[in-house]
N, C-alpha and C positions, 0 to 999 in steps of 0.2 A: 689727630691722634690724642691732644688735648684731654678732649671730648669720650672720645671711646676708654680711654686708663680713668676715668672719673664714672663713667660706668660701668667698669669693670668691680671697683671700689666697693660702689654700690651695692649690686648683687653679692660678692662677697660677703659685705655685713649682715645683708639681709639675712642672708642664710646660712652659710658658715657655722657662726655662734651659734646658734638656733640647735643645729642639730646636732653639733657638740654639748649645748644641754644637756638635751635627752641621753646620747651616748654615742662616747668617742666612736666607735667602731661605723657606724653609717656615718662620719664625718670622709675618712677615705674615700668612700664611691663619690662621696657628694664633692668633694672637689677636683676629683677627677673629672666627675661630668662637666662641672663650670669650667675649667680650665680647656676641655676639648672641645666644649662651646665656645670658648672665647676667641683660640685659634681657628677654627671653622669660619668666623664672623672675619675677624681678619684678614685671615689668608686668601689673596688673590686670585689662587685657582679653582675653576668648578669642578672638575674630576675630583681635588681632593677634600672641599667641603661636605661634601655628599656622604664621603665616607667619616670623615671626620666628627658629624651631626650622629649619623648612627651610633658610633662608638657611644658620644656622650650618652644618646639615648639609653643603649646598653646598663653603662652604670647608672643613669638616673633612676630605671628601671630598679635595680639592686638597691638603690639609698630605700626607694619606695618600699619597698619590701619589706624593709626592717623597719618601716614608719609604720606602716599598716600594722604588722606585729606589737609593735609598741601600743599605739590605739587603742586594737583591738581588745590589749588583754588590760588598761587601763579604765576603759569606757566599756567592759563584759556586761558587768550588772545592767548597765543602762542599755545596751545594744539589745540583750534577750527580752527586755520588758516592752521597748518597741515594736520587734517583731512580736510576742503575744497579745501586746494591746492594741494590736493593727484594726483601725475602725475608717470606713473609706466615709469622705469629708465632699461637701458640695457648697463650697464658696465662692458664687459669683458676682466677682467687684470689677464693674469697668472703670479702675483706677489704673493709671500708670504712677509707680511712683520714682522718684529722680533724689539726688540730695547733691545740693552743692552747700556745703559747710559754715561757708562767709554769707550766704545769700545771694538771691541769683545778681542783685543791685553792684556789687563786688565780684562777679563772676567774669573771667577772661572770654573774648572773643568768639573762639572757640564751642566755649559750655554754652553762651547763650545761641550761638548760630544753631549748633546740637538738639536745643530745645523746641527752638523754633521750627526745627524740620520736622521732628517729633510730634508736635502737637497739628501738624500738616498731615504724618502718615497714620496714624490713629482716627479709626470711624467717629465720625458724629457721634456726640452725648458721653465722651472718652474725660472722666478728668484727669488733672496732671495735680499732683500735689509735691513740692518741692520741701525735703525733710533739711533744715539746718537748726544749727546752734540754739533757733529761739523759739523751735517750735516740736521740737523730737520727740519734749515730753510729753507732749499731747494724743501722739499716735503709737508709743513703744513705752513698755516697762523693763527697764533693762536692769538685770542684778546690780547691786552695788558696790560688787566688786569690781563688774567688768568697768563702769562709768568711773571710780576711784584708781583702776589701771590706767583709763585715758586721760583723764583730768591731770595726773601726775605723770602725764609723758610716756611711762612703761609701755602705755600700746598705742603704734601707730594708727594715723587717720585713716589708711586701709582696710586697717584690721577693725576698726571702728563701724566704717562703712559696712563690713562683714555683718556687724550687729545688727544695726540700723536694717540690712534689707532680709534676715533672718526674722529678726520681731517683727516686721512689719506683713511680710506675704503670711505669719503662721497666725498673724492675727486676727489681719485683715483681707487676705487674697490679695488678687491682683495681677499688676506685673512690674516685675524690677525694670527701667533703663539706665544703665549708667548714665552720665552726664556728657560723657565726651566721645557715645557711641550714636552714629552719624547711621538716620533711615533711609536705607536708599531702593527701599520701597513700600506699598502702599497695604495696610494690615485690614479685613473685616473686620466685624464683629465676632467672628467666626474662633480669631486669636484669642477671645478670654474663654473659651469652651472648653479647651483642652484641661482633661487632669494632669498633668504635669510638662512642661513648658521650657522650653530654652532652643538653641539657634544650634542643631549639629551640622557638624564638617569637617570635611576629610582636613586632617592637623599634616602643615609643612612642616619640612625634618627642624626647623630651625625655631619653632615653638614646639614642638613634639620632644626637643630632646630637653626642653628647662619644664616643660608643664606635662613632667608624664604619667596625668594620672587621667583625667578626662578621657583625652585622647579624641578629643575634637565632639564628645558626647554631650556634652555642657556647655554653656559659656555663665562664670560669673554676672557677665554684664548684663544679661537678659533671664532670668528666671518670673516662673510665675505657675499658673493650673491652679486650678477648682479645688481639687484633692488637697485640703491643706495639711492634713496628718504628715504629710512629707514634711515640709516645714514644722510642724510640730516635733517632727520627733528631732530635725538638723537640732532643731532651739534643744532640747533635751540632752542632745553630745554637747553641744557648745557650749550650755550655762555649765554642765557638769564637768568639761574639760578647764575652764576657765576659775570654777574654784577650789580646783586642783595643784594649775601652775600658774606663773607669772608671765611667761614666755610661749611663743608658738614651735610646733614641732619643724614648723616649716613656713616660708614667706606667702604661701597657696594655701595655709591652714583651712579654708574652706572648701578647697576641692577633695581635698583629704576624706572631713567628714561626709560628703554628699557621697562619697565613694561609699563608704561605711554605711550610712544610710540605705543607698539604694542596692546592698550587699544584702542587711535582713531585710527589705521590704519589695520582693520579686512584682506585687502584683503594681508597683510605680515602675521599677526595673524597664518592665514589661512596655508599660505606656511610653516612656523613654525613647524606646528601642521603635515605635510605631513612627517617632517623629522624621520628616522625610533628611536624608542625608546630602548639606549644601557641597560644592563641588571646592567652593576657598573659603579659610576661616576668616573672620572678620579682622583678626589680629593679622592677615597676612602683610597688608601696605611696611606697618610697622615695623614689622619681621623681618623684612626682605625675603617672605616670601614668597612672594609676587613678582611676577614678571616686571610690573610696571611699579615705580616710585610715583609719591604723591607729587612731587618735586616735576614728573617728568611733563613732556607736552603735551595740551590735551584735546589732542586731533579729535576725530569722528569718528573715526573706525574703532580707536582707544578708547573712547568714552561708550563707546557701544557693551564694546566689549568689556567692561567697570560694572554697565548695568545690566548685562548680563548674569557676571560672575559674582555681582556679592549684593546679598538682600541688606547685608547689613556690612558699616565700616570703623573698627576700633580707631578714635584719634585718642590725640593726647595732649593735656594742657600746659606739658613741659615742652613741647617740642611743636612747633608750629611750622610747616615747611611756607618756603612763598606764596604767595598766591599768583605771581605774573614774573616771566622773566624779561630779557631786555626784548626779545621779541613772539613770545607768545603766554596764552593764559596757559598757566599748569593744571595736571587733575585736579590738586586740592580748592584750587579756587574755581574750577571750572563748579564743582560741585556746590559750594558755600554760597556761590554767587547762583 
């Protein structure tokens, strides 16, 4: 219980303040949602979890509304010069790129197992370039407002990361992996072809009602495509959003803009919407959900069923489940191992 009231905490701060910045009035929906999210996670029964996820959704839906309005009529100028300057883009880089911050030498168990399966499911002649602290300026030029936000703490290493993998596909193509996103299976060459790129699926009510903007159409962790004009114009709202305020509108500030984005520029939209639809998102383990916990036992018929249901699997370097209980191995280490 510890545990759960310290991230409750959390997400409150995250977001909370944030969108009482911008304006009190989308503060209401928005702790409403969190609040019917947090009983939902809690609350013991499934009948009324179910309904409970909705609700928040509901208002999540509502906070969004007034965020996107806000946005849109902030970032107008920038938004119609994108859609007129639309020029279709053919960058192809078979880079994968990754960033773990301290370096992979300092990186937790976890990131480096991550890496390691990564550079196993990516085709021959794939590089992997890892972006940290001592080497960022060599592949990004990032404003110096935004690096003067970070450097003095104002913006977290999330939001950070935001940058990093923004400069880096509009510069260079490629494809983003997070760091703690687990391949759990095996990619052509075929994967750097696509003009625009990410991992969709059908969204559980219990990540659908905190992240309702994608809606299982995107995943942060995995972006990439030829097409880099998408990327160019994201960098175009973000540099312009960013020396405007100090603060984000929201803790997802970047599903935000891709939303905006892929709003004036139909003929990415389009490619988008081409890509095939997976059956469980990759955040489900984490979410609860999923039927099955990482935690749980990692029979054969279970583990079949893992590899069937997810190409790809969000972990996390805060939270490490066991790998063995007193008598059998679990998913997480049945996988790791």
């Amino acid at each position: 219980m510890g545990d759960m009231y310290k991230s409750i905490i959390r997400i409150y701060k995250l977001n909370i303040p944030n969108v009482f910045y911008w304006s009190p009035k989308l503060t209401v929906p928005r702790i409403i949602s969190c609040h019917l999210r947090w009983l939902a996670i809690i609350i013991p029964f499934k009948w009324a979890k179910s309904g409970l996820f909705k609700m928040a959704f509901f208002f999540e839906k509502r906070c969004y509304r007034g965020v996107k309005y806000h946005l849109k009529k902030a970032l107008s100028k920038e938004l119609s010069d994108i859609s007129m300057n639309y020029q279709e883009r053919q960058v192809k880089n078979q880079t994968v790129w990754y960033s773990w911050w301290q370096g992979m030498d300092n990186a937790p168990e976890v990131v480096k197992n991550c890496i390691q399966q990564m550079q196993k499911q990516f085709p021959q002649g794939t590089k992997f370039i890892n972006i940290d602290q001592t080497n960022f300026k060599e592949y990004v030029s990032l404003r110096p407002e935004i690096l003067d936000l970070f450097l003095s703490g104002k913006m977290t290493n999330a939001h950070f990361s935001d940058q990093i993998r923004i400069n880096l596909l509009a510069m260079h193509g490629g494809i983003w992996v997070d760091a703690t996103l687990w391949l759990n299976k095996q990619f052509t060459s075929d994967i750097f072809n696509y003009p625009f790129l990410s991992y969709r699926a059908k969204k559980s009510l219990p990540i659908a009602s905190d992240h309702g903007v994608s809606q299982g159409d995107w995943q942060l962790y995995f972006l990439g495509g030829t097409n880099t004009y998408f990327y160019e114009a994201l960098k175009v709202l973000n540099d312009a959003y960013w020396q405007r305020y100090t603060k984000v509108i929201h803790y997802l500030q970047l599903d935000k803009l891709i939303d905006l984005t892929l709003d004036c520029l139909p003929e990415l939209a389009q490619e988008m919407e081409k890509l095939p639809i997976h059956s469980n998102d990759p955040g489900d383990f984490l979410s609860g959900g999923y039927k099955y916990k990482l935690a749980d036992n990692a029979t054969t018929t279970i583990m079949n069923e893992v590899e069937n249901d997810f190409g790809l699997i969000k972990l996390s370097w805060k939270f490490e489940p066991p790998k063995e209980s007193s008598d059998f191995m679990t998913i997480y280490g049945k996988l790791i191992n």
